[in-house]
Backbone as CSV, one residue per row, in Angstrom:
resi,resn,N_x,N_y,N_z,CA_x,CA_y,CA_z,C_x,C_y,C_z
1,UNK,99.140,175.069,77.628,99.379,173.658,77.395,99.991,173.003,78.631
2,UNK,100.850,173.514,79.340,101.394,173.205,80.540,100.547,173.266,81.495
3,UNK,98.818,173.614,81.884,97.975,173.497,82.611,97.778,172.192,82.417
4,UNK,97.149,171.543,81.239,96.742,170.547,80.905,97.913,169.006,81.370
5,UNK,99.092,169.156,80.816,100.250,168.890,81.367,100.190,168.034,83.296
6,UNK,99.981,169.217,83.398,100.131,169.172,85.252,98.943,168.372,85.872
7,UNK,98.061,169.108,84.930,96.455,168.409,85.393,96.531,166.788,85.385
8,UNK,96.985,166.659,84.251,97.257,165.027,84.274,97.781,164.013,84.883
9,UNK,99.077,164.881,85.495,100.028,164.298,86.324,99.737,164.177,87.466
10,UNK,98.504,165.512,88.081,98.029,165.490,89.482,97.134,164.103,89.885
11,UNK,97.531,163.357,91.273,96.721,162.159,91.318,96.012,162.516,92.558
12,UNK,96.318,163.741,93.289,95.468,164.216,94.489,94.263,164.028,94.973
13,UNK,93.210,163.850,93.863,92.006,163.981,93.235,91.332,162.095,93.734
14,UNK,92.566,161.631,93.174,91.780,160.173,93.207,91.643,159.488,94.555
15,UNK,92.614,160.110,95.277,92.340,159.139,96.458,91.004,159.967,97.188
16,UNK,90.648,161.017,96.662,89.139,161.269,96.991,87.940,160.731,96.557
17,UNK,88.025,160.388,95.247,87.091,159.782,94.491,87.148,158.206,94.762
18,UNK,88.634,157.492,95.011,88.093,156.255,95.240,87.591,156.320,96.964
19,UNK,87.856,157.055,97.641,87.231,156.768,98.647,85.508,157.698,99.276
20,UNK,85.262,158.436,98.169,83.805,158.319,97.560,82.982,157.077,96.703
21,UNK,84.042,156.528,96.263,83.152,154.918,95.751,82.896,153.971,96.711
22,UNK,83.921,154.228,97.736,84.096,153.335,98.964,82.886,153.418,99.890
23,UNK,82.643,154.834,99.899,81.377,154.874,100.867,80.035,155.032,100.338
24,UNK,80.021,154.926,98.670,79.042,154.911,98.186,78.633,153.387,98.028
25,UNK,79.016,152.589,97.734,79.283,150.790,98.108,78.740,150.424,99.048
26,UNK,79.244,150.764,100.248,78.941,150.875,101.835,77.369,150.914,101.901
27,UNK,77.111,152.499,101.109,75.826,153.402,101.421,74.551,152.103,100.702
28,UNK,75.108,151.505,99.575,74.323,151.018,98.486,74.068,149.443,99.694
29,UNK,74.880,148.560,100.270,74.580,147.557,100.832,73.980,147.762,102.229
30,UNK,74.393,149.019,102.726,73.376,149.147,104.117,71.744,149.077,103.708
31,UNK,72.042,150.193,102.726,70.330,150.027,101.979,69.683,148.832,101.696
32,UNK,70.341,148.192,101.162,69.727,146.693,100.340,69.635,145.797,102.131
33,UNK,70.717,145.802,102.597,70.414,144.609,104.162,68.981,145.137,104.895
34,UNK,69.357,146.816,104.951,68.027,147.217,106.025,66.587,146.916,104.999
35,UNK,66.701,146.817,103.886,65.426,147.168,102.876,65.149,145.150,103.234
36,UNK,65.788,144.716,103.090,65.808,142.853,103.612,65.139,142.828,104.771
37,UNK,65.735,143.473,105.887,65.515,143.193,106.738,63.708,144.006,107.178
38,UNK,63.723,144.877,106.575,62.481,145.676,107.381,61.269,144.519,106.518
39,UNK,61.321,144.421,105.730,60.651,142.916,104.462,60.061,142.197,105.718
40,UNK,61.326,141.375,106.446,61.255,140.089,107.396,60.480,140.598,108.527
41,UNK,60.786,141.448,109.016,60.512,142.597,110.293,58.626,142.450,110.344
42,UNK,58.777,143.008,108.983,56.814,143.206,108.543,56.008,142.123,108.553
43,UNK,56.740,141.123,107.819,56.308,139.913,107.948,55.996,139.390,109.159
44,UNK,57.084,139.108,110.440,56.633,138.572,111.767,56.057,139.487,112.700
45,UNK,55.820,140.859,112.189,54.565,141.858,113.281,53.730,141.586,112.574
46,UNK,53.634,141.316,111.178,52.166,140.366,110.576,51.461,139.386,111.001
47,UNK,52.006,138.457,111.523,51.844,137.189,111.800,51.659,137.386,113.210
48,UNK,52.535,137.754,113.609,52.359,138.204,115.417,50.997,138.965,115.345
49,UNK,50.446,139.955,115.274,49.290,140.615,114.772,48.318,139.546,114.678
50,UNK,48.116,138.751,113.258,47.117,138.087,113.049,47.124,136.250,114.062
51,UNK,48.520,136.044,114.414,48.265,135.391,116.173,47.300,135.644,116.742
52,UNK,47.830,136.871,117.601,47.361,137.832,118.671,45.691,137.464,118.069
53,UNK,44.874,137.803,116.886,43.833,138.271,116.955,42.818,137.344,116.408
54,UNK,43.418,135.711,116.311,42.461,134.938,116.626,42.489,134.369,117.797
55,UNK,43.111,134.412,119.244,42.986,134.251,119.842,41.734,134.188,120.984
């Protein structure tokens, strides 16, 4: 019963886990900007492309 006890009291744990949410946050908005950005990216080598080839 005194395992359980201690376990509870230990907070060691969290400042790992919140700073696994921290870089999972991070991980989740790099994704979403670059996934934006490669979108826009495609779009103007599209256009640049179909420029270029009525020229």
């Amino acid at each position: 019963m005194t395992f359980f006890k201690n376990l509870m009291k230990d907070n060691e744990g969290a400042t790992a886990i919140e700073y696994g949410l921290i870089a999972a946050l991070i991980a989740v908005a790099a994704i979403s900007a670059m996934s934006g950005l490669g979108n826009q990216l495609s779009n103007t080598f599209g256009k640049v492309s179909s420029d270029m080839a009525s020229v």
